[in-house]
mmCIF file of the C-alpha atoms, coordinates in Angstrom:
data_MODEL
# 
_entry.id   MODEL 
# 
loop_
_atom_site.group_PDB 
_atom_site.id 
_atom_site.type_symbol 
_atom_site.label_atom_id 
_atom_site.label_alt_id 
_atom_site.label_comp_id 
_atom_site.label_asym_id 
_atom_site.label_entity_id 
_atom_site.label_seq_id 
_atom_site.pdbx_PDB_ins_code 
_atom_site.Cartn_x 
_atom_site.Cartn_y 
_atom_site.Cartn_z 
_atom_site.occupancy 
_atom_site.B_iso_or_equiv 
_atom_site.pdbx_formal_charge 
_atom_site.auth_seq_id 
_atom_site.auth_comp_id 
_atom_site.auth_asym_id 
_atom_site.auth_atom_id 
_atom_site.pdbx_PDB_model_num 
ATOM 1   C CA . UNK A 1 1   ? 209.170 -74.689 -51.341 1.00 0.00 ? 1   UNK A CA 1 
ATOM 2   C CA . UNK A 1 2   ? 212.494 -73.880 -52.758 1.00 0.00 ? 2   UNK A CA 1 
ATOM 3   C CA . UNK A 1 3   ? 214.603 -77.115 -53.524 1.00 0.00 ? 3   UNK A CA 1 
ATOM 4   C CA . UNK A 1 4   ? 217.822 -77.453 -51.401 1.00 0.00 ? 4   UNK A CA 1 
ATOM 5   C CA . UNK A 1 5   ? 220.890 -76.734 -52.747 1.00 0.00 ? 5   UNK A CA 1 
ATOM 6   C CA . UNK A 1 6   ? 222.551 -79.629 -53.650 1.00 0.00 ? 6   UNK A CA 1 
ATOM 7   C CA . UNK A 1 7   ? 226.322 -79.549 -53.031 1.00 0.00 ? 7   UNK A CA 1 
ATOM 8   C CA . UNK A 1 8   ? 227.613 -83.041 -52.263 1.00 0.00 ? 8   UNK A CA 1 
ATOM 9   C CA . UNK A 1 9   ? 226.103 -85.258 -54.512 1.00 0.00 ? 9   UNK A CA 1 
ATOM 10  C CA . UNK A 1 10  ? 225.809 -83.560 -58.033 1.00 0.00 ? 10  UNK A CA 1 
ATOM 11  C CA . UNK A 1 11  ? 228.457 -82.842 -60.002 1.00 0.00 ? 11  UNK A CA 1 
ATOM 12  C CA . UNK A 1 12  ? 229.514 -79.209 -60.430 1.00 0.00 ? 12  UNK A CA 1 
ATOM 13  C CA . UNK A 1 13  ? 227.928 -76.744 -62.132 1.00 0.00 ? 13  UNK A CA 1 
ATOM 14  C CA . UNK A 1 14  ? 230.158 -75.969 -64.546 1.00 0.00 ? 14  UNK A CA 1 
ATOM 15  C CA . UNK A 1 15  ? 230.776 -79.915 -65.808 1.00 0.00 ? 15  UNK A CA 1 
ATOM 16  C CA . UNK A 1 16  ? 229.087 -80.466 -68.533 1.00 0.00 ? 16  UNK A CA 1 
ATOM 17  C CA . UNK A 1 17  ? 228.225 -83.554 -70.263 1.00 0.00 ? 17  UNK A CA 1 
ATOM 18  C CA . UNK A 1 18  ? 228.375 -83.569 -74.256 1.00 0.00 ? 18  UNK A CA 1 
ATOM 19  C CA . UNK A 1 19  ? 226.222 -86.298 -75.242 1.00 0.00 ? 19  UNK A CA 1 
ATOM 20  C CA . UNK A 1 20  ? 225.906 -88.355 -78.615 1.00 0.00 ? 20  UNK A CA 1 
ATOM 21  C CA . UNK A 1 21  ? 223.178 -86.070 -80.850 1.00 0.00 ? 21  UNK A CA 1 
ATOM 22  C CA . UNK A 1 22  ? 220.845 -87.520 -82.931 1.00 0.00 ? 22  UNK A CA 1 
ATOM 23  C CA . UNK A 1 23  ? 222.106 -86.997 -86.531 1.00 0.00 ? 23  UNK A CA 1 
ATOM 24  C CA . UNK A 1 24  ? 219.219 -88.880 -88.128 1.00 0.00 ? 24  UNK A CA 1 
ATOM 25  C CA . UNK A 1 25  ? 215.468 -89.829 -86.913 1.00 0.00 ? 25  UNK A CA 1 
ATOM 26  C CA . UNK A 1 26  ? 216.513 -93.377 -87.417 1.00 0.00 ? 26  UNK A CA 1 
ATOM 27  C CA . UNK A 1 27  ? 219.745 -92.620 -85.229 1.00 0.00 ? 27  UNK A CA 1 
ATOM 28  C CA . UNK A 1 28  ? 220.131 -94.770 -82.224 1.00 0.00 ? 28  UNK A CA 1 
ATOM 29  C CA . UNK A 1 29  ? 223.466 -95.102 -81.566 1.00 0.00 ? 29  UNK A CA 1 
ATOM 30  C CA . UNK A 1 30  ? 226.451 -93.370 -83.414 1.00 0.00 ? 30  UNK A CA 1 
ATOM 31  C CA . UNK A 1 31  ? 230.547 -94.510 -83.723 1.00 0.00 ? 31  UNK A CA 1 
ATOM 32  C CA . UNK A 1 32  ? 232.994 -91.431 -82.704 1.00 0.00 ? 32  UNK A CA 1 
ATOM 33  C CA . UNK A 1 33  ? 235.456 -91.636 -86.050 1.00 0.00 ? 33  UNK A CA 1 
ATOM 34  C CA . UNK A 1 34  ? 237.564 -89.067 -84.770 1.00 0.00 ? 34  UNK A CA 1 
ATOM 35  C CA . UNK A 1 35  ? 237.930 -86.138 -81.982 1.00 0.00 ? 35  UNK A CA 1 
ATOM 36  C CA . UNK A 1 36  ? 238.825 -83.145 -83.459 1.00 0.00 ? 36  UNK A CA 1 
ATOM 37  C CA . UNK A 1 37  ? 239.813 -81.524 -80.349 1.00 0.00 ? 37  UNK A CA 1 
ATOM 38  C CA . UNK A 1 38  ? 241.434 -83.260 -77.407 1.00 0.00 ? 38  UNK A CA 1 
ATOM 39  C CA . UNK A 1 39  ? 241.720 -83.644 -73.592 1.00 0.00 ? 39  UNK A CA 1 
ATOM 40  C CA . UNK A 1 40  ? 242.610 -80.256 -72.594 1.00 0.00 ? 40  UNK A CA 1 
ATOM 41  C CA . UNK A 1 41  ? 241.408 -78.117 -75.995 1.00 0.00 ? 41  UNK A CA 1 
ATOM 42  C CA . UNK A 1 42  ? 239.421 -74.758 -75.547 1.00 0.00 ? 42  UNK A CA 1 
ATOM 43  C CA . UNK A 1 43  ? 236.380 -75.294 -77.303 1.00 0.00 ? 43  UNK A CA 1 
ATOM 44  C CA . UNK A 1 44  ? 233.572 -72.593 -78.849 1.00 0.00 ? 44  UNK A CA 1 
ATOM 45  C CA . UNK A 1 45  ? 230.131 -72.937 -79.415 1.00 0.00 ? 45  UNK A CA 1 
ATOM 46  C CA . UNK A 1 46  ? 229.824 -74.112 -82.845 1.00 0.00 ? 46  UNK A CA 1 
ATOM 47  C CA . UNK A 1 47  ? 233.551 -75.498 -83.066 1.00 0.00 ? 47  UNK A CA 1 
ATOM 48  C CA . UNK A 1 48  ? 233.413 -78.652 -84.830 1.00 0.00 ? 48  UNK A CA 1 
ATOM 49  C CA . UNK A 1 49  ? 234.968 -81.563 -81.745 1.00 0.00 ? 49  UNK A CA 1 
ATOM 50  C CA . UNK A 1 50  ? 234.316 -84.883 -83.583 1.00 0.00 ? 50  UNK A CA 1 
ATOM 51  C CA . UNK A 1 51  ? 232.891 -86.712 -86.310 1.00 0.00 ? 51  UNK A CA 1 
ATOM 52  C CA . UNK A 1 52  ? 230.103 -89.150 -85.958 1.00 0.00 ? 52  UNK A CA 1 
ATOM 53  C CA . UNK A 1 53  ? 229.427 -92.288 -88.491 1.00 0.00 ? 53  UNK A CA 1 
ATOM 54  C CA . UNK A 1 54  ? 225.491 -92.602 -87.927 1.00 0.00 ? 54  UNK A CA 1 
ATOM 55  C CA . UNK A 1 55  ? 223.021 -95.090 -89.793 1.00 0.00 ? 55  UNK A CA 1 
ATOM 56  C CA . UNK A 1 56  ? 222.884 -92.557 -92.979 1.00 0.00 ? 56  UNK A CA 1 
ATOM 57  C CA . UNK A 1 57  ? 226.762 -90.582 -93.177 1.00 0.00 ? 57  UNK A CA 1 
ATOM 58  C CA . UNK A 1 58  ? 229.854 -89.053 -91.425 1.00 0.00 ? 58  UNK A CA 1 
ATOM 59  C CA . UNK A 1 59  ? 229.090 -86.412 -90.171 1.00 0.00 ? 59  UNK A CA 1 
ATOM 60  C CA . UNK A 1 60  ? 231.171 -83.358 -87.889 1.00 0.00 ? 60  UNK A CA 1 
ATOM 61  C CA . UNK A 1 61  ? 229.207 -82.713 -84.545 1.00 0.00 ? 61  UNK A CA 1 
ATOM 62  C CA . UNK A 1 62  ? 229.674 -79.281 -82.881 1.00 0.00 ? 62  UNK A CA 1 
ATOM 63  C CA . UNK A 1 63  ? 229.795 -78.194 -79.590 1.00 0.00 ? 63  UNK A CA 1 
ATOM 64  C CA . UNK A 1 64  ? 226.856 -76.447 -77.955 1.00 0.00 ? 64  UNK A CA 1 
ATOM 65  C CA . UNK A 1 65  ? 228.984 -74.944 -75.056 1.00 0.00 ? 65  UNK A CA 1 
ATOM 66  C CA . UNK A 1 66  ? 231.740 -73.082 -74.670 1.00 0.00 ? 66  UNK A CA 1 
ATOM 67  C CA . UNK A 1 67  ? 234.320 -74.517 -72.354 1.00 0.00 ? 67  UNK A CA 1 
ATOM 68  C CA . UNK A 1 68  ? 237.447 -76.916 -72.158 1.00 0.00 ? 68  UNK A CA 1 
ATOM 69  C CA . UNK A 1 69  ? 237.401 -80.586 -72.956 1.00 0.00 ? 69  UNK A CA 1 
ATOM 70  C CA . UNK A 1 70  ? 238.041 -82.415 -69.368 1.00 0.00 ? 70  UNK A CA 1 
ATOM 71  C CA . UNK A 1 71  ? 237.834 -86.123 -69.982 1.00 0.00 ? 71  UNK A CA 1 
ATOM 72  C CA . UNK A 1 72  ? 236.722 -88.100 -73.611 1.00 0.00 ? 72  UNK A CA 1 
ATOM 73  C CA . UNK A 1 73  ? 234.428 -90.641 -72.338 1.00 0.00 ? 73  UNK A CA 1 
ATOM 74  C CA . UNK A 1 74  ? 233.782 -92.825 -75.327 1.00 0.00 ? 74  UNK A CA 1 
ATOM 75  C CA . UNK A 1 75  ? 237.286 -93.191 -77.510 1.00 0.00 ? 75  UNK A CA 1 
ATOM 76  C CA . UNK A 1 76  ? 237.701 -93.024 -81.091 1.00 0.00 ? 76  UNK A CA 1 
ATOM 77  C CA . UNK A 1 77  ? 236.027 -96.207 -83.016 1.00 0.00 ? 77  UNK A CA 1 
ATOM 78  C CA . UNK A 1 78  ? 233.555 -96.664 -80.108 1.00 0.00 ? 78  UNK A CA 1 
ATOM 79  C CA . UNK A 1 79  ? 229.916 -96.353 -80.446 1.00 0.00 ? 79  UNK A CA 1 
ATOM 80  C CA . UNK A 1 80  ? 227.680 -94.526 -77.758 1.00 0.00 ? 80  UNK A CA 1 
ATOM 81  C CA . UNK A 1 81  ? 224.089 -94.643 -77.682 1.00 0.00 ? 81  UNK A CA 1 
ATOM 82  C CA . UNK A 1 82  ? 221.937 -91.286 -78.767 1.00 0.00 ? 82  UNK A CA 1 
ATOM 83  C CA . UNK A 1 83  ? 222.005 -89.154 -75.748 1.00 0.00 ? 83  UNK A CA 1 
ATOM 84  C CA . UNK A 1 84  ? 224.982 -90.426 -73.820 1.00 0.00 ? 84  UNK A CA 1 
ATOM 85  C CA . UNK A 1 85  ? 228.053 -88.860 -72.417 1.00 0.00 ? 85  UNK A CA 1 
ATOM 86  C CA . UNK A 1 86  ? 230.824 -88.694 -74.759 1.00 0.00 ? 86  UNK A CA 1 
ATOM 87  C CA . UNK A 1 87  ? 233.190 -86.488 -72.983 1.00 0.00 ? 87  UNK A CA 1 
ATOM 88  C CA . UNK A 1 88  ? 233.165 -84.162 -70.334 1.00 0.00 ? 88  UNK A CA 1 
ATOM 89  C CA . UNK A 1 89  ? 233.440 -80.727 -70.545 1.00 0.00 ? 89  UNK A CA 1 
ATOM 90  C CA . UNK A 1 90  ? 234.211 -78.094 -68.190 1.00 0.00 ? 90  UNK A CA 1 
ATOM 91  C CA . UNK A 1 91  ? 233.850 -73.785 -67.886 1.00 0.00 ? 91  UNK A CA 1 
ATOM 92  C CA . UNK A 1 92  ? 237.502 -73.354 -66.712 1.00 0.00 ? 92  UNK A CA 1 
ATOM 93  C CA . UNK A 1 93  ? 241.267 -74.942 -67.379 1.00 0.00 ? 93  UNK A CA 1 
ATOM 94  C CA . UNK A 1 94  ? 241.603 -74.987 -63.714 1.00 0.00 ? 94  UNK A CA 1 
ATOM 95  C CA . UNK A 1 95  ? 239.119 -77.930 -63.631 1.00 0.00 ? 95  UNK A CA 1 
ATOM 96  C CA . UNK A 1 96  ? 240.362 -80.387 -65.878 1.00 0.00 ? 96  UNK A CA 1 
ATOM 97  C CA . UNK A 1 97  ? 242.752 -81.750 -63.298 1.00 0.00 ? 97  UNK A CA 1 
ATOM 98  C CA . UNK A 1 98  ? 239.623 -81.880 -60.611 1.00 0.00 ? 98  UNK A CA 1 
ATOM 99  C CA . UNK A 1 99  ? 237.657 -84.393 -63.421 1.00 0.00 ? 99  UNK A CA 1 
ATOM 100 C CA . UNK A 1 100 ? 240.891 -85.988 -64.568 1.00 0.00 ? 100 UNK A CA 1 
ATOM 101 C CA . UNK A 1 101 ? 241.652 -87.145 -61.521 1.00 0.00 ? 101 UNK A CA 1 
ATOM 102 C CA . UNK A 1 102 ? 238.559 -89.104 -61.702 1.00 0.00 ? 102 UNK A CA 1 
ATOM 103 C CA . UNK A 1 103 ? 236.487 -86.500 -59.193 1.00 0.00 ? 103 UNK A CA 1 
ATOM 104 C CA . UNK A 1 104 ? 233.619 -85.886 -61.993 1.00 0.00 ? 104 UNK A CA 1 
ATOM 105 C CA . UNK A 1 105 ? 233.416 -82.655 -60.456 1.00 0.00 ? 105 UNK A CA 1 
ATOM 106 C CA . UNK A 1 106 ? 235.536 -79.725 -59.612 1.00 0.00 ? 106 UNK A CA 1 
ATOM 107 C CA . UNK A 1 107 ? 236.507 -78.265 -56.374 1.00 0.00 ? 107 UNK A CA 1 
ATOM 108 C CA . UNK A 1 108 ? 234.611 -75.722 -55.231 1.00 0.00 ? 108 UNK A CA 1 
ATOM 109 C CA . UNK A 1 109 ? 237.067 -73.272 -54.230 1.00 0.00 ? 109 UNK A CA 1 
ATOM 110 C CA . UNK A 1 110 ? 240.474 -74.101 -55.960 1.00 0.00 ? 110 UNK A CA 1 
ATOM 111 C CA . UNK A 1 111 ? 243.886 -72.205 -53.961 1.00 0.00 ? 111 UNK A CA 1 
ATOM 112 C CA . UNK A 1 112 ? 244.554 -68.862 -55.500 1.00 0.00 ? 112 UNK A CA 1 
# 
């Protein structure tokens, strides 16, 4: 059977979460050093959006999407564990405001 389409309870489509990569095998967590794009920045796959002091080195972290950066989750000097959210990032500028304003997700439809 087809799954339902889930509208209400999971964040939009087109919010995406950019998670703390594994920069080493040994990796387990990882401390942001700095964003190199901000809250609001258009971002390319393969832009370079922060740097990331693992167990081993500094090392820049690129993005896998293409898309604008909504909300930074953990802040600069903060350590996140391998594979969770460190900032939010979303298809269009529109949307920001929608995950800024601490909705997670966009609207559906926003006014023309």
């Amino acid at each position: 059977a087809p799954a339902p389409a889930a509208e209400a309870a999971a964040p939009a489509a087109d919010a995406l979460a950019i998670e703390m990569p594994a920069l080493s095998s040994t990796m387990t967590e990882g401390k942001i050093v700095q964003w190199l794009k901000g809250v609001g920045d258009k971002v390319e796959a393969g832009d370079a959006i922060m740097v990331v002091e693992s167990d081993k080195a500094d090392m820049d972290v690129e993005a896998f999407e293409e898309g604008y950066i909504a909300q930074i989750v953990t802040a600069e000097g903060d350590a996140a564990q391998v594979g969770a959210a460190v900032a939010i990032l979303v298809e269009n500028e529109a949307d920001i405001a929608a995950v800024a304003a601490g909705g997670g997700a966009p609207a559906a439809a926003a006014p023309a």
